[in-house]
N, C-alpha and C positions, 0 to 999 in steps of 0.2 A: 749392438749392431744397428736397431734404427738410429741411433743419435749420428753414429759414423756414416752410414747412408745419407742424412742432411746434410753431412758436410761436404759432398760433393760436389752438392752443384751451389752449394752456400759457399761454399771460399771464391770461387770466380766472382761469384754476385759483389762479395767484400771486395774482390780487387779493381771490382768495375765502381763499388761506389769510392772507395780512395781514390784512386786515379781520375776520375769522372771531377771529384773536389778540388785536387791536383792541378788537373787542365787547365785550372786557370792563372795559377802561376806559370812562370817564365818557362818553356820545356825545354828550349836548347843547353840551359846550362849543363854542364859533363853530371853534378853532381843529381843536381833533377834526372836526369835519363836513366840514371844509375838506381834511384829510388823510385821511377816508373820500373824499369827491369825487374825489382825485386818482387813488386808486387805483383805485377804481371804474371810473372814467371813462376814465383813460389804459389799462389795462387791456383794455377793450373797444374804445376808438379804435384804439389800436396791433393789436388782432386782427384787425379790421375793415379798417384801412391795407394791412397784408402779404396778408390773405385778397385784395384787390382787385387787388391786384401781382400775386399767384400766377395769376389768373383771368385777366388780362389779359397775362401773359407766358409761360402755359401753351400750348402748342399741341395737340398731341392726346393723349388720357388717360394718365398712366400712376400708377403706384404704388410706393410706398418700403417696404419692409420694415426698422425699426428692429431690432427684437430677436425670436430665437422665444421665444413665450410661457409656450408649454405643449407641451414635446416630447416629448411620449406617443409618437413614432415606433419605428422602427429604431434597436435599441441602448436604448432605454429601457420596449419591451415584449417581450415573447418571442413571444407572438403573437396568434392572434384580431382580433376588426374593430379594435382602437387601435394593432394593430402600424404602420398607416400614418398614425396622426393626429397633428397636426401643428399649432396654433395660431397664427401669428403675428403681432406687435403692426405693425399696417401701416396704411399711409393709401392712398386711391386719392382722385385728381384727374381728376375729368370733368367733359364740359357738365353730368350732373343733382345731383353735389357740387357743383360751382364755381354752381348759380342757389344753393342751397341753402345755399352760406356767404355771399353775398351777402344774400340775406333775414333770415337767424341775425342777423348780425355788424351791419349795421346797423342795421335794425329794431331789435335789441335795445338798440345803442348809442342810439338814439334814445330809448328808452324809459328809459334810464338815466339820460340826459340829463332829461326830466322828473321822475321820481321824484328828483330831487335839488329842487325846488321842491314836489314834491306832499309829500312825505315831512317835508317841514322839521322837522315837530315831533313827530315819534314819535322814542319814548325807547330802541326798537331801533331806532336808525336804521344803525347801522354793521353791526349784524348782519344787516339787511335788506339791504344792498349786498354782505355776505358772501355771501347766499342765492342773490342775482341771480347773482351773478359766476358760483357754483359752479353755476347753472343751465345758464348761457351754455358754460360749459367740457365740460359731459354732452350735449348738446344739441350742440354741434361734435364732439365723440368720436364721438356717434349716424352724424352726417352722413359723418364721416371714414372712419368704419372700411372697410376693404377686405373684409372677410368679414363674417359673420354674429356670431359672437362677439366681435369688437370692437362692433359694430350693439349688439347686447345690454349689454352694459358701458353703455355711453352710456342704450342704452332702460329700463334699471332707474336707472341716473341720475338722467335726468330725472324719474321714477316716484319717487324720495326726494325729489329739491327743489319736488316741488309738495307733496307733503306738509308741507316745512317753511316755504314761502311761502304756501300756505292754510289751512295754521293757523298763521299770524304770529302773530294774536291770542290767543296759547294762552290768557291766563286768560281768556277768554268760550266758553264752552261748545259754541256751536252752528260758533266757528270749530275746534275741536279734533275736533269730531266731522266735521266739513266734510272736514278732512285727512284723518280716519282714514278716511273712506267712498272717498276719490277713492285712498287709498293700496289699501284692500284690494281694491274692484271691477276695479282696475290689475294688482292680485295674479291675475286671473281670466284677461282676457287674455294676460297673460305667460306663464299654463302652456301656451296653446295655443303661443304664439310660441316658446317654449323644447321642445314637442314637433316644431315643424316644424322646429327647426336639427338636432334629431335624428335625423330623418326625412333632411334633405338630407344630411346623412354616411353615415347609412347607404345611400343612393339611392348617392350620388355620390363616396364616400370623400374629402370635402372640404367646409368651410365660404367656402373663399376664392372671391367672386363672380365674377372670370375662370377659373376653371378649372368652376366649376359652369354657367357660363352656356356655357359652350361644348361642354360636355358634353352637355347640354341642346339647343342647338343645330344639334349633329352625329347626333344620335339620339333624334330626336323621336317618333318609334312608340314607341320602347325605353322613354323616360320619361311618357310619356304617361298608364299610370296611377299613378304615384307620383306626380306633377304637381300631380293632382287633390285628394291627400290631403295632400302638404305646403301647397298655396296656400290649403284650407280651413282649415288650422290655422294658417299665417301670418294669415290676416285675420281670426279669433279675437285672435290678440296685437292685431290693427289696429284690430277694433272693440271694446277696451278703452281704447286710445291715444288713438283719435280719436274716442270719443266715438259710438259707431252704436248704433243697435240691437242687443241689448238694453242693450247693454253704455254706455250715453251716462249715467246718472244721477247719476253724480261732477260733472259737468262745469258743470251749472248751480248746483250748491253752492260751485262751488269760487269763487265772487263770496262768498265769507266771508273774501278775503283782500281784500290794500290791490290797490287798481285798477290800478295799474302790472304787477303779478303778473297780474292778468288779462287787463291788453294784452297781454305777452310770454308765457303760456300761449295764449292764443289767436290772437294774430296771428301768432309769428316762430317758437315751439320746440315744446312737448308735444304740440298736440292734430293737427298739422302729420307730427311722425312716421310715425302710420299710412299715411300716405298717401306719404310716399318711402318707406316701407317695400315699400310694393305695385307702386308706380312702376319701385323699382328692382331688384324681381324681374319684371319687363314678361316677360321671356323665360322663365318658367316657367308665367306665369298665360295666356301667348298656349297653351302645350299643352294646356289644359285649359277648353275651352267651359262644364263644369258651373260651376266653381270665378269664371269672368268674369260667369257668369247670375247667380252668388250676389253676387258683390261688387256689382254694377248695381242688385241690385232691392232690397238691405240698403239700399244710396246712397239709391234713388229714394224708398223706405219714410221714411227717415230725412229725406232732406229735406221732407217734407210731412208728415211725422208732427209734426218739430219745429214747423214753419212754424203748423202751426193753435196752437198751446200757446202762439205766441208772440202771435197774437193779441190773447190776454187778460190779459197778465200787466199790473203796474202797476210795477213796480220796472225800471227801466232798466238795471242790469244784467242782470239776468235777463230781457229782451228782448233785450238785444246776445247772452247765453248761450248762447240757445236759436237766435238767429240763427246763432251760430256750428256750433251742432250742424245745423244744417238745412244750410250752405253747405256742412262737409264734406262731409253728402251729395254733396249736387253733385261735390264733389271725385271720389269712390268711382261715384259713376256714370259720369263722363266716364273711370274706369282701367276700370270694367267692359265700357264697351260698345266699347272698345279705344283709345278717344281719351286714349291717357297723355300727352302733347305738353299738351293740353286740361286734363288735370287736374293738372298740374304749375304751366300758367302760371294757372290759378286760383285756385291753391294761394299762388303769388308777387300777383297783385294784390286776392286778400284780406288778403293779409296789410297793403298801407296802406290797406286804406278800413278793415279792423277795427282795427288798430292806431289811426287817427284816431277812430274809433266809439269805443274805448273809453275813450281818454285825453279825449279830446272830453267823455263821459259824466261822468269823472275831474271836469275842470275845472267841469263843470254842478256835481258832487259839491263840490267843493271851493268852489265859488262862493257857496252854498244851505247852508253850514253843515252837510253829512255827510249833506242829505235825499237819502233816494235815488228815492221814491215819486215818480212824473210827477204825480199827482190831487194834488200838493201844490206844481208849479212852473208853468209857464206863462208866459208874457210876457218870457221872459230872453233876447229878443231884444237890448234894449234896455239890457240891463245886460252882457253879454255876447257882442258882436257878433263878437270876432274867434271864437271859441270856435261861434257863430251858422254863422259864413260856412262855416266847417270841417267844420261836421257837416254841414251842406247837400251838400257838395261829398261828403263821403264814405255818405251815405245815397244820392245820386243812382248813385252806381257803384256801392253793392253793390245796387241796382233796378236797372241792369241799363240805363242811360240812355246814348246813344248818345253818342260820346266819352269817355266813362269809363272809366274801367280796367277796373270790372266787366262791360260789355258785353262786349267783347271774348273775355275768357274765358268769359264766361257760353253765348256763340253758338255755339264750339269746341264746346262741353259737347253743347248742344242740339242742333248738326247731327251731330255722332256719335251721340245717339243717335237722331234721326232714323234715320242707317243704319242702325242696328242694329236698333229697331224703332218703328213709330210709336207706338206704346200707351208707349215709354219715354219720348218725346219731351213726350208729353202731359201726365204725372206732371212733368216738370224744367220743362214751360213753366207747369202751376197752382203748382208750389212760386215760379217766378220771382213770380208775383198775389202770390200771399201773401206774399211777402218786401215785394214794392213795398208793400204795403197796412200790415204792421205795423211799417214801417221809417218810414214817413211818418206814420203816430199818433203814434210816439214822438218824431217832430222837431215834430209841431202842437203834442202834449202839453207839449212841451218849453219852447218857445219862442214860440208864436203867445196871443195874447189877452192875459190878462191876468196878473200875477204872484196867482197862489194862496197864497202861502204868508204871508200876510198882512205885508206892509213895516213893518220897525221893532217891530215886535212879539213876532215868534218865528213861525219855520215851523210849530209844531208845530199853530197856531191851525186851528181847521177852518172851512172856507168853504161857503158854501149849495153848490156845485157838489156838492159831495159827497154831496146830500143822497139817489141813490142807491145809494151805498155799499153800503145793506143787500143789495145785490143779490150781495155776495162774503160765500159765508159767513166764518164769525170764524177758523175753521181756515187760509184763504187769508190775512186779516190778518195771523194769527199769523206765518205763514209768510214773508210777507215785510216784515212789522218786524223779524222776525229777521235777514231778509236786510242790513237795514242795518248791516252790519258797519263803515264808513269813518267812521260816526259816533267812533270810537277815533284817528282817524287824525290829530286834534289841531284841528276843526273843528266848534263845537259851538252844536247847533240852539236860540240862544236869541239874543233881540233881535238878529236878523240880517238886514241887507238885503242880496240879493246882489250880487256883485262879481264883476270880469273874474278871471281868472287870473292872475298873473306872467308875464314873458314866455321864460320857461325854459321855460315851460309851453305857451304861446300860440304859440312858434317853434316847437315841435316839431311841432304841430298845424299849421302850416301848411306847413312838410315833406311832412309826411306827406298833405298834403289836394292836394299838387299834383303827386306819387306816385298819388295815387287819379285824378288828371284823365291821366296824360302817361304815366304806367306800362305802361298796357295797349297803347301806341301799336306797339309792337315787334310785336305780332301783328296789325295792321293786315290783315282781311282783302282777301281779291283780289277780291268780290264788290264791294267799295265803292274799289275801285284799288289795291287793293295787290298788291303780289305773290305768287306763289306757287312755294315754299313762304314762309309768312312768316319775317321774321329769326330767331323763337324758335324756329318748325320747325325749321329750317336749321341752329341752336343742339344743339340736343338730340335731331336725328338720329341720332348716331353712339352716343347708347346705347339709343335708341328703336326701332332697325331692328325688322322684322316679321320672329318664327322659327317657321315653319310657321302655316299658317292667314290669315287675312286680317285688316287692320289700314285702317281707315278711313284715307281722302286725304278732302280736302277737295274735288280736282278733279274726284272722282267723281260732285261733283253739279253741277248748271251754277249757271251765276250768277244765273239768274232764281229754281230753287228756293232758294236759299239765301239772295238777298235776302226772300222770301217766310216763308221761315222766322223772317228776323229780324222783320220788322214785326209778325209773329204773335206773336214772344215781348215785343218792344217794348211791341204794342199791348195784352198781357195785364197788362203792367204798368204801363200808363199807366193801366187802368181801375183798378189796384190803388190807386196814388197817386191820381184821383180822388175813390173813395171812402172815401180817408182825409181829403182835400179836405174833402169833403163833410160828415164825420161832426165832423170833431174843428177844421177850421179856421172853416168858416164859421157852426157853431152850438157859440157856446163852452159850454153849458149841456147840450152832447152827449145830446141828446132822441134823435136815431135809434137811438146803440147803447145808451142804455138803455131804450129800449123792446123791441129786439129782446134785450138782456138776461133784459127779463121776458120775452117769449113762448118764449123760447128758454133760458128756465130751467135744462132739463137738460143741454142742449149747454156752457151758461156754464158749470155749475157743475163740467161733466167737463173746459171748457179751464183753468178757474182754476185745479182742484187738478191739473193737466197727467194726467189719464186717471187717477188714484190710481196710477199706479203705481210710487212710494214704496213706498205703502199697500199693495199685492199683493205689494212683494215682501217687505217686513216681515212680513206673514201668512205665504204663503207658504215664503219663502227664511228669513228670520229668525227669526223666533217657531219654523218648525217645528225649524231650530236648534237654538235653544235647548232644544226639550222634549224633542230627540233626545239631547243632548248632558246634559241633567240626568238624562234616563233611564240615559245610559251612569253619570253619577256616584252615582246609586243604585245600579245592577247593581257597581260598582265600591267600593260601601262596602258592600253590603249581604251580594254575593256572594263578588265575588274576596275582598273581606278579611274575610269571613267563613271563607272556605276556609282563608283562609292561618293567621287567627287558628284555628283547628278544626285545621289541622297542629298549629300550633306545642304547642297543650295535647296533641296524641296522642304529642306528640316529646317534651314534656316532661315527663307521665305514663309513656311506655313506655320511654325509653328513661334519663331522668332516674331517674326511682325502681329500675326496672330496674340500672343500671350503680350506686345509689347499696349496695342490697341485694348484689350481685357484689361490690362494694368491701368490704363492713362483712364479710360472713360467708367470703368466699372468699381473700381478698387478706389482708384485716385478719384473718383466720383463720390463713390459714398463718405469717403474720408471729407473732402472736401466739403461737399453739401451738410455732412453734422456740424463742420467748422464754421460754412456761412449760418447755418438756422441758430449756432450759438451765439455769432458775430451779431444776428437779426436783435434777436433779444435782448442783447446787450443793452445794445441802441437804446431799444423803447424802455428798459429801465434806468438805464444811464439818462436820458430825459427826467427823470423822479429827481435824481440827484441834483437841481441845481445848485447848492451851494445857498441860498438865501435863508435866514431864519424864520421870517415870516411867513413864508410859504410852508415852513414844515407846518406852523401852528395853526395856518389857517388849512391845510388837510389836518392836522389833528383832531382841528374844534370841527368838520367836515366831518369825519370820523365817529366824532364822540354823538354827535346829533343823530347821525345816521342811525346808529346802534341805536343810538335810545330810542326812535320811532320805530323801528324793531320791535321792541321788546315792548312798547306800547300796543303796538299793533297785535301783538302775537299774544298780548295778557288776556285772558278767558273776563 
């Protein structure tokens, strides 16, 4: 069983390094595409096949330790806090790993499976399926890991492959910078997330999630407030991953990559983490009431904050975006207000109605010639039905429509926080309006009236409808022409009439559209006959239990409130879809919201440009950057190397000229003067030498006299 657990998130890793080698041969040829497909594809089926084996012939949780990783312990420290730490490369197998490779593994096989039709004609194609694969394998590592640093490997992972799947397009500028924005704001929460594994070691002399959780568990006064300070700085790493406040502005840029990349970031792997990250610390975040208020009212902030921005936007991905930033909300309010059961199965049946939303979107993309702008499609009912029927189906469940898959979870969400408190309930049922409301523009804009983009001629043709356009300034324009990145993608907006999609394309979408109706069926509540607890409760008990403090049941309410509660949030967004009804279906010439455009001028122009806040943090965070950072590069030319160049001339004046005068008069002095006093001598005995013989003999016989009167003198 462990060997088969490695090889789940090990065959993607394998299809990303073949195709990764691959890339660099020729991709367009039929036969190359065909032997990228294989490995792509068997790659992620085979993951997918053994992860489902495992889940289904798993019975209660356990964990494989392959190798230690990092044995900082006994024997390899002498002492202080790493004398006991200890790393090890391990997997753990539970009910909230085992939903979590199911969602990964297929979903993303699904999505791979399209992107083999959407994808046909880009010229990275094989190195695009290299990206997926090595997504897929970071993103299973993520899910796998037994501790926290395994978790982390995976979580910087997946933080690299979106950077290199959204800026695919590297030579167009706004996708290069697209990547660079989503890799470094990513950078921001990972320092939090990497100060809270620090934090839990040193709390807990342990990263491994059974020994931390029980720790925890067994001494919950003890941890209590360490709890508070690592679960705030885990959900810093959370609301970089997933996208919250403030940390969310990566995430609707990141629709600068190809649309397949943005189903599988948003439906099945990246923006998903945060949220089993928070999930599956449930038993640290229950010791800490401040740290569950923060995570709930970030959620509740975010999902309404996105919801109005999504309103007004024109570009359909950047409506599906900001929907997705808005429903993590949801997600992070249902683990705040203790419903993690609630925000796990939301988390699983968003993931098929956005996975259809986006590929759905994909196909309209792909159908329309690379348009992406809704005020330029309309009437693709009729040219794209199955692609029609699909999005119907998955816009109905993420509104929140009863048999849906989004109902279900949506009610979980909503009756938690109910318990927790009604002012939160209130927040998650206007975000529900607004989801129904801008979810339903974008399927009128979509598909209802008539086709905009003028037939047979070129989309690019503008039509009277547009004629109040001037109502977005040119800065929005810009911004989302920019946005149409898929224009590259080998679908190009000139005398084009649209077309269905292929049915590589259209099967996957209806997969996934009948996952969005049947999916949510498993939490079936007990208010409308089901039982209690439901099947996914009953699922994800045994890592969900309540450790100290209290954890919302659903039986705690009766069934009359509860039926009550849904009709409310039901009926909130039945007005939403109404007045989408209203606005964009049955007056295709859209007179209500541009009239409420104009009167509401300042409101439009703060949802269009999404609140400026780009634009503040550019002023603010960026700019002030830069002129702190140019200030340091002056003080550092102007100063430091000023000082150092001011050394160097006092070292090379004092000690330079200094040691060169010691050299010449004291050194080259002494040397010199033993040379003249032996030159001296020479001399005077070089004078002895003349050369004459008789001089030798007349000193000899000088000599010999000499001595003898000596020794005359000297005789006693």
């Amino acid at each position: 069983m462990a060997s088969l657990l490695l090889l789940v998130p090990l065959l993607p890793a394998l299809g990303a390094l073949i195709n990764g080698i691959r890339s660099f041969a020729r991709p367009l040829e039929p036969k190359n595409k065909k032997t990228t497909n294989f490995f792509a594809l068997a790659s992620t089926l085979l993951s997918a096949l053994i992860a489902s084996y495992l889940v289904a012939t798993s019975g209660a949780a356990w964990e494989h330790s392959y190798y230690t990783w990092i044995p900082a312990g006994v024997g390899h420290v002498s002492g202080g806090f790493l004398s006991d730490f200890t790393v090890n490369f391990a997997f753990r197998i539970d009910p909230l790993s085992s939903t979590m490779l199911m969602v990964v593994t297929w979903i993303g096989f699904l999505i791979h499976v399209y992107a083999t039709g959407y994808m046909a004609h880009e010229t990275g194609y094989t190195r695009f399926f290299a990206y997926l694969n090595l997504f897929m394998f970071m993103m299973l590592l993520l899910v796998l890991g037994a501790n926290y640093v395994v978790m982390f490997v995976g979580w910087e992972g997946v933080g690299l492959c979106s950077y290199l799947l959204i800026g695919f397009y590297y030579e167009k500028n706004f996708a290069a910078d697209a990547g660079k924005k989503a890799f470094v704001v990513n950078r921001i929460g990972d320092f939090g997330f990497i100060l809270g594994i620090f934090l839990i070691f040193n709390t807990f002399g342990t990263s491994d999630y059974a020994r931390v959780f029980a720790l925890a568990s067994a001494h919950p006064l003890q941890y209590a407030g360490a709890a508070t300070a690592i679960c705030l700085l885990l959900f810093i790493g959370a609301c970089g991953k997933s996208a919250q406040i403030p940390l969310y502005v990566w995430l609707p840029d990141a629709m600068a990559g190809p649309t397949p990349v943005s189903a599988l970031i948003h439906a099945a792997t990246m923006v998903t983490a945060g949220v089993y990250m928070v999930v599956r610390s449930n038993v640290l975040f229950r010791l800490s009431p401040v740290a569950m208020m923060v995570v709930a009212l970030v959620g509740a902030a975010t999902a309404i904050f996105a919801a109005t921005i999504g309103l007004a936007q024109n570009d359909i991905k950047k409506v599906l975006a900001y929907s997705t930033v808005s429903q993590l909300g949801y997600m992070f309010l249902g683990a705040g207000v203790g419903a993690f059961t609630a925000a796990i199965f939301h988390l699983m049946t968003h993931a098929f109605f956005k996975a259809c939303l986006f590929l759905g979107a994909g196909s309209v993309i792909h159908g329309c010639g690379g348009e992406q702008d809704m005020r330029k499609m309309g009437g693709l009912r009729k040219y794209m039905p199955q692609t029609r029927w699909t999005m119907l189906v998955a816009t109905l469940a993420i509104a929140g429509m009863p048999l849906f898959a989004g109902f279900y979870s949506k009610d979980e969400i909503l009756a938690g926080a109910f318990a927790f408190h009604p002012g939160i309930w209130f927040l998650g049922a206007a975000g529900a309006g607004l989801t129904a409301f801008y979810m339903f523009r974008l399927y009128f804009m979509t598909f209802s009236g008539h086709y905009r983009g003028a037939e047979g001629v070129g989309i690019e043709t503008s039509e009277p409808e547009h004629a109040g356009d001037d109502l977005i300034p040119s800065s929005v324009h810009l911004d989302q022409g920019d946005a149409h990145t898929d224009k590259g993608h080998g679908h190009h907006a000139h005398a084009h009439t649209p077309h269905e999609s292929p049915l590589v394309m259209t099967g996957v979408l209806m997969i996934l559209a009948i996952l969005s109706i049947f999916g949510g069926w498993i939490g079936w509540p007990a208010a409308m006959g089901g039982g209690f607890p439901t099947p996914f409760q009953r699922w994800l008990k045994p890592v969900l239990l309540p450790v100290g403090g209290r954890q919302f049941h659903f039986h705690e309410a009766s069934h009359a409130q509860e039926l009550i509660l849904m009709a409310a949030s039901v009926g909130i967004a039945a007005v939403g879809i109404f007045l989408a009804f209203r606005f964009y279906k049955r007056d295709e010439t859209w007179a209500v919201p541009k009239r409420l455009a104009t009167r509401l001028r300042p409101i439009y122009g703060l949802l269009t440009n999404k609140y400026f806040v780009d634009e503040i943090y550019d002023a603010v965070v960026v700019q002030t950057t830069l002129i702190f950072s140019r200030a340091l590069a002056w003080f550092d030319v102007n100063i430091i190397d000023g000082l150092v160049n001011l050394t160097r001339h006092v070292t090379v004046f004092a000690f330079g000229h200094g040691s060169s005068l010691f050299d010449r008069f004291v050194v080259d002095g002494a040397v010199n003067g033993l040379a003249d006093a032996a030159a001296g001598s020479s001399r005077m005995f070089r004078k002895l030498q003349s050369g004459f013989v008789q001089n030798y003999a007349l000193v000899m016989g000088a000599g010999i006299v000499l001595i003898a009167a000596v020794y005359l003198f000297l005789k006693p």
